[in-house]
C-alpha positions in Angstrom: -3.9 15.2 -3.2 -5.7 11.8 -2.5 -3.4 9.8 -0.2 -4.0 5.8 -0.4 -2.8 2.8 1.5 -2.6 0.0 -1.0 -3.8 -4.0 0.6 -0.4 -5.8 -0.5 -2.4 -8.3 -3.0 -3.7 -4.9 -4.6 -0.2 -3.5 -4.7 0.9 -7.0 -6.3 -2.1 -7.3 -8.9 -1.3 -3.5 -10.4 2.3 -4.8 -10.8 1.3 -7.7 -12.6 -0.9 -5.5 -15.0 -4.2 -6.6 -16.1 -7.2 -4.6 -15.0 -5.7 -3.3 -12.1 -2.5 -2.5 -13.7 -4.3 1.5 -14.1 -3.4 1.4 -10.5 0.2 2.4 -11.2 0.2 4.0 -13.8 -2.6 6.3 -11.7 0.0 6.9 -9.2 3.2 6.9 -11.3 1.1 9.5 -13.1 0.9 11.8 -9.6 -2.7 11.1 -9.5 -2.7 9.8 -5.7 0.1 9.8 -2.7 0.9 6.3 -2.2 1.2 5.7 2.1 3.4 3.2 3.5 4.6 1.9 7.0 8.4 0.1 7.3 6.5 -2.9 7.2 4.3 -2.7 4.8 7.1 -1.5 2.4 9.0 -4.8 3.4 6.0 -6.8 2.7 5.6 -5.1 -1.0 9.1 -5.8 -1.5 9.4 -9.2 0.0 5.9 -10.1 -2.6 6.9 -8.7 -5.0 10.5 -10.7 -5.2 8.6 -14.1 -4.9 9.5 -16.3 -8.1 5.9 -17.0 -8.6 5.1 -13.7 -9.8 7.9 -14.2 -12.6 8.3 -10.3 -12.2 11.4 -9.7 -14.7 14.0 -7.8 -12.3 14.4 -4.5 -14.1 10.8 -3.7 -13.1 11.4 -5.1 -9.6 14.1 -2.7 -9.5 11.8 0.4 -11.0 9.0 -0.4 -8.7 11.4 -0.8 -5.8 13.1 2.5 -6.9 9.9 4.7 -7.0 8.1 3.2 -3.8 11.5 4.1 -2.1 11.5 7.4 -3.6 7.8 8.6 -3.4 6.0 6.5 -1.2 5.4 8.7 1.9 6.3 6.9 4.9 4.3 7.2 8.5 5.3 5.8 11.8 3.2 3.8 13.8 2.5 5.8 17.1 0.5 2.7 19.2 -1.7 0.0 18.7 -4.9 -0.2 20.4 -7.3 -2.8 20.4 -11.5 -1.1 20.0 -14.2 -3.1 22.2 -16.4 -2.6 19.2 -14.0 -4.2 16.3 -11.9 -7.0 17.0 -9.0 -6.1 14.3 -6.4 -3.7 15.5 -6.5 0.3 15.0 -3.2 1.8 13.9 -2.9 5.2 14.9 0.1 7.3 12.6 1.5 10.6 13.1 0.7 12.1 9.7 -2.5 14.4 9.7 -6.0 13.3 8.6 -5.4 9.6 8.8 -8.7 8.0 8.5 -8.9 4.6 8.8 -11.5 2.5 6.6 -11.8 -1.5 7.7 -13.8 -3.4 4.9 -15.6 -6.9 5.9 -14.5 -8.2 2.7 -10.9 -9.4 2.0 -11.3 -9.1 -1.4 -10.2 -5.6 -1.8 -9.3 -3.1 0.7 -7.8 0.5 0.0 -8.0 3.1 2.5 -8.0 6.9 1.1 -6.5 9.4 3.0 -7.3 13.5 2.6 
């Protein structure tokens, strides 16, 4: 099964529906493994709560519910710092962690197999 990291504004757009709303549904529907650190969980959560969004809370609680439940969680092992990028590498202690940094901001989602 694919494993994918989710960029919070990606996580946050597919909530909100609209075009990237398939991404849910996609993984609700078992399609991919969605990967999560503590803090990137906190960050969804914290997001996704912001009155902005005018999320109705039953499907703050769903999407709470079944990130807590089936997101697969990893544990940061270090930080380390490359001489040839100047962002962070993360390495975690689940298998076959590839990393993909993206020059863009506009979307990044790192598949993991």
């Amino acid at each position: 099964m694919t494993r994918v990291v989710l960029d919070t504004n990606i996580f946050i757009s597919a909530v909100l529906g609209g075009r990237l709303g398939v991404i849910i549904d996609e993984w609700k529907s078992g399609k991919f493994k969605l990967i999560v650190t503590d803090s990137i969980a906190r960050e969804y959560l914290d997001v996704i709560n912001r009155p902005k969004f005018k999320i109705p809370q039953a499907e703050i609680i769903a999407v709470s519910d079944y990130l807590l439940q089936l997101g697969e969680f990893v544990t940061r092992l270090k930080r380390y710092t490359s001489s040839s990028r100047t962002r962070p590498m993360i390495s975690f202690s689940k298998p076959h962690w590839r990393e993909k940094w993206t020059s863009s901001s506009a979307v990044t989602i790192t598949c993991l197999n």
